[in-house]
N, C-alpha and C positions, 0 to 999 in steps of 0.2 A: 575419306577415312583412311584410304593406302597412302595418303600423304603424311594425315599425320603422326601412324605408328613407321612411317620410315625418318621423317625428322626425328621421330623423337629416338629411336635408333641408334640415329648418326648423332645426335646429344649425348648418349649416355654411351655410345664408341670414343665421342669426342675426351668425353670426363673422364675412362676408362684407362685408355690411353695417355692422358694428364698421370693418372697417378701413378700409372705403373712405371714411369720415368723413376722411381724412387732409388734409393743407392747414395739418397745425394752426404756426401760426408762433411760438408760445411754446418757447424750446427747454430751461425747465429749469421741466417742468409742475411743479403741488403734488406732495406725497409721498400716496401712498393712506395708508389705515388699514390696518395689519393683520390681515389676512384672520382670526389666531388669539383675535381677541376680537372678532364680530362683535354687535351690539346685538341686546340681549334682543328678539323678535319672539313670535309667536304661540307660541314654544316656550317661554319660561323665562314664559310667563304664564298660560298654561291646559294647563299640562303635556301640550302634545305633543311625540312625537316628530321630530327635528329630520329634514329632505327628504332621502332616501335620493338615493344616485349615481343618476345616467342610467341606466346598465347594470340595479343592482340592484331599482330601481322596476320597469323593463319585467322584469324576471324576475318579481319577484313578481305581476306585473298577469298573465302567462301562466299561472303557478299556478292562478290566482283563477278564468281562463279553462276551464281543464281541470277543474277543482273544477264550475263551472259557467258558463257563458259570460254567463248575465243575469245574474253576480254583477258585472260590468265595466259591462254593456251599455252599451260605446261610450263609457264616460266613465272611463279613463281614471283621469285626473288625481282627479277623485272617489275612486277605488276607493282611492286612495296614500293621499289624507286620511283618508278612512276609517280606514285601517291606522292611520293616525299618531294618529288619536284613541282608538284603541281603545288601543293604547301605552299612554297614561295608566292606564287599568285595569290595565295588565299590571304596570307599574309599580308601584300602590300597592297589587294585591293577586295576587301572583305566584302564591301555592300556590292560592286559590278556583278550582278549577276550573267551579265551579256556575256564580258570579258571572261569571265571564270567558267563558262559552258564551253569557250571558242577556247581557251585552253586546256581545258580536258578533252575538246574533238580532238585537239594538234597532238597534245602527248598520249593520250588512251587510244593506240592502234592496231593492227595486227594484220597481217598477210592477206586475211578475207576482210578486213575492215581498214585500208591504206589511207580510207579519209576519215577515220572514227567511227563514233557508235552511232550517229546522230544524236540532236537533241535531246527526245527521252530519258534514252540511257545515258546520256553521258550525264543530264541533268543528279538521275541517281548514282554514278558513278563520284560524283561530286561532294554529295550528299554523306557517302560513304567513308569518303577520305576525310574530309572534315569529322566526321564523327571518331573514325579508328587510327588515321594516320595525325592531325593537327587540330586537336579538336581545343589547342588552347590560342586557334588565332582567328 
């Protein structure tokens, strides 16, 4: 819960700060680029999955929580990348159940868990990303 009225915080510090830049005297700025063709970044180049909504991130980081709390431990922002690399595997090998548990043991780690969550968890750690992080692959 202290997670998400501090995100949402630093959101509306963030937008707060956007505007208060104002002053601006140009009154016919450039035109942006359209938001529907954004440049290829870390997604169209090492196949991850592209950065889930605000809402759907903190959903799935609560999951991950409940699954096991050192699966997050505090990072957050980690834990989403995570998801979104693991994507890739989901991606190019959908039905491997085998291969897709053995790469969520390899990427879903942490300090008290250096070899993964085991099985189990990591089975529903899996489970989870597919639904909140790639649930269109």
């Amino acid at each position: 819960m202290i997670r998400r009225v501090l995100m949402g915080m630093a959101a509306l510090l963030l937008a707060l700060s956007a505007g208060a830049c104002g002053g601006d005297s140009d009154p016919d700025p450039a035109p942006s680029l359209p938001a529907s063709k954004p440049s290829p970044g870390r997604e169209g180049i090492v196949n991850i999955a592209p950065e889930p909504a605000q809402a759907t991130a903190l959903e799935y980081v609560d999951v991950l929580i409940k699954i096991d709390r050192d699966i997050v431990h505090n990072e957050e922002e980690k834990a989403v990348d995570r998801g979104r690399t693991l994507c890739g595997a989901v991606k190019s090998t959908p039905d491997d159940e085998k291969t897709l548990v053995d790469a969520t043991l390899r990427g879903f780690t942490s300090p008290n868990h250096p070899d993964g969550f085991g099985e189990a968890k990591s089975k529903r750690i899996l489970a989870a990303t597919r639904k909140y992080i790639c649930p269109t692959y």
